[in-house]
N, C-alpha and C positions, 0 to 999 in steps of 0.2 A: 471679652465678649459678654454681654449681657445674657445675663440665665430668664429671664422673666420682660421681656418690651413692651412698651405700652400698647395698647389695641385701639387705634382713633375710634371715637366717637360710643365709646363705652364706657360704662364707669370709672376703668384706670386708662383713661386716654389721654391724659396730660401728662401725668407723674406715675410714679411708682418710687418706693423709698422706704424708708426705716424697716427693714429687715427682722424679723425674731427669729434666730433656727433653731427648733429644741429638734433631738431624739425624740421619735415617738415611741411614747411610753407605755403606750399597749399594743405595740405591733413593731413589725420591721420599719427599718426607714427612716427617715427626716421629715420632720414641717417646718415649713418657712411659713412665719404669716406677716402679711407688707399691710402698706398703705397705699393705694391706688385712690388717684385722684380724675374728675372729668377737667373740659375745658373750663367747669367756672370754679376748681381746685374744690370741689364739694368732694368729702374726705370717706372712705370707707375701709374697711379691713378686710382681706381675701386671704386665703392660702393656696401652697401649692405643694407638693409631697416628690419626694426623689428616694433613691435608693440607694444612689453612690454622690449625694452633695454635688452633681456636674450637671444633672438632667434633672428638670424640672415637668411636672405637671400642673396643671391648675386642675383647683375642684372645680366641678361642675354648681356647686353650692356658690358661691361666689357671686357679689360680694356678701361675707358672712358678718358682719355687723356693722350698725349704726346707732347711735346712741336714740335712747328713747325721748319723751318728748317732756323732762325735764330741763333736755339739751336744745341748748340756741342751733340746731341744725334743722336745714332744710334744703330738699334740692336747688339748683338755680343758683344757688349762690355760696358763696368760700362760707365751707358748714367744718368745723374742727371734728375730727374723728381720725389721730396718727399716731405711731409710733406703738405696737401692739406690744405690752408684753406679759407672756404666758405663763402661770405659774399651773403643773399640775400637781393634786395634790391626792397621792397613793391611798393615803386612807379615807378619803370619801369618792375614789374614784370619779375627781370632778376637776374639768379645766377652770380658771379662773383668767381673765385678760381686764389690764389698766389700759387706757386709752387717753390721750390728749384728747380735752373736751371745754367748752364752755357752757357756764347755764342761761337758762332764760333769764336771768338779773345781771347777766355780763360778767359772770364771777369764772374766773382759770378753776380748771377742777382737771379730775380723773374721773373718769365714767369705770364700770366695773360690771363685768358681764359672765354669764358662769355659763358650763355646756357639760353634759356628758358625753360626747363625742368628739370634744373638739369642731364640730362644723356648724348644729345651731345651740345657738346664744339665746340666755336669755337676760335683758338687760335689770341691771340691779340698781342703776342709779348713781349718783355720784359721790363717793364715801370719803372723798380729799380734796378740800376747797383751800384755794388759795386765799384765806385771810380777806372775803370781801374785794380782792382787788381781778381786774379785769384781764390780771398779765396771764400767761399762757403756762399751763404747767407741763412740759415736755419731757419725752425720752426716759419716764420712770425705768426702772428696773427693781426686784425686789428679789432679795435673797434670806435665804435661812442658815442661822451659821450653826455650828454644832451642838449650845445652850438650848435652841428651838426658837429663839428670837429672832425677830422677821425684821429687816433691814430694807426700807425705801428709799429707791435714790434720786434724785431726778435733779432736773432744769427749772428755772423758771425765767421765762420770755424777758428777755430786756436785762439779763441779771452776767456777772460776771464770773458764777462760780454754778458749783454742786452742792446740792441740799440732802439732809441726811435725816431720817427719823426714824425710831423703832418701837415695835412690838412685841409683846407676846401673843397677841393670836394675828392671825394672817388677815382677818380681817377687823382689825380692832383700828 
């Protein structure tokens, strides 16, 4: 059974898809944050909060980002903005979320949006561009291993593999 269905003719009335579940980090519970799409697959980021991972809520916030307007997005039409994912980070008590995105020069990037609450965003722009090329950068994930080096992983549209890059600052 589906924990979360699309709602016709609302912002995730088409699609719903690429799932992020963290713990939440300052409180009890779970979030899930998706990508919800309309009928003309125009892309946005929601969350929804549970207590036991079986029963879902939506925020009443929702949907909670959209890329700013360095991004080739706009209603009305297939606008990239999927695959959320969340890094919270304890010592500046601040969410941070990667996002599939494209720019206004047709360049694949990650869009990058910070929140103290987890619910609003405020957009940062796009800090991971695909080498000029127009292909789609998907399903990041970024991890920190024990050294403090930040590890990004992702897809890239049309590609056969997983891509790997690292840092030492999380946003470098």
């Amino acid at each position: 059974d589906s924990i979360l269905s699309i709602v016709p003719g609302t912002w995730e009335g088409k699609f719903i898809w690429a799932p992020k579940v963290i713990e939440n980090p300052v409180g009890a519970g779970w979030l899930l944050y998706y990508t919800g799409a309309d009928e003309d697959v125009c892309q946005r980021i929601g969350v929804a909060f549970s207590s036991d991972l079986y029963n879902w809520v939506r925020s009443n916030e929702n949907p909670l980002y959209e890329p700013g307007r360095w991004a080739d997005w706009e209603e009305g039409q297939w606008a990239n903005c999927r695959d959320p994912e969340i890094v919270y980070q304890e010592t500046q008590e601040t969410y941070y979320m990667l996002t599939t995105a494209k720019t206004t020069h047709n360049i694949g990037a990650l869009s990058l949006a910070a929140s103290d609450d987890g619910l609003i965003w405020e957009d940062w722009g796009a800090p991971f561009l695909e080498n000029d090329d127009s292909l789609m950068v998907e399903s990041s994930q970024m991890v920190r291993d024990e050294s403090g080096l930040y590890h990004l992983f992702y897809h890239e549209e049309e590609s056969d593999g997983t891509y790997h890059i690292a840092n030492q600052s999380f946003l470098g």
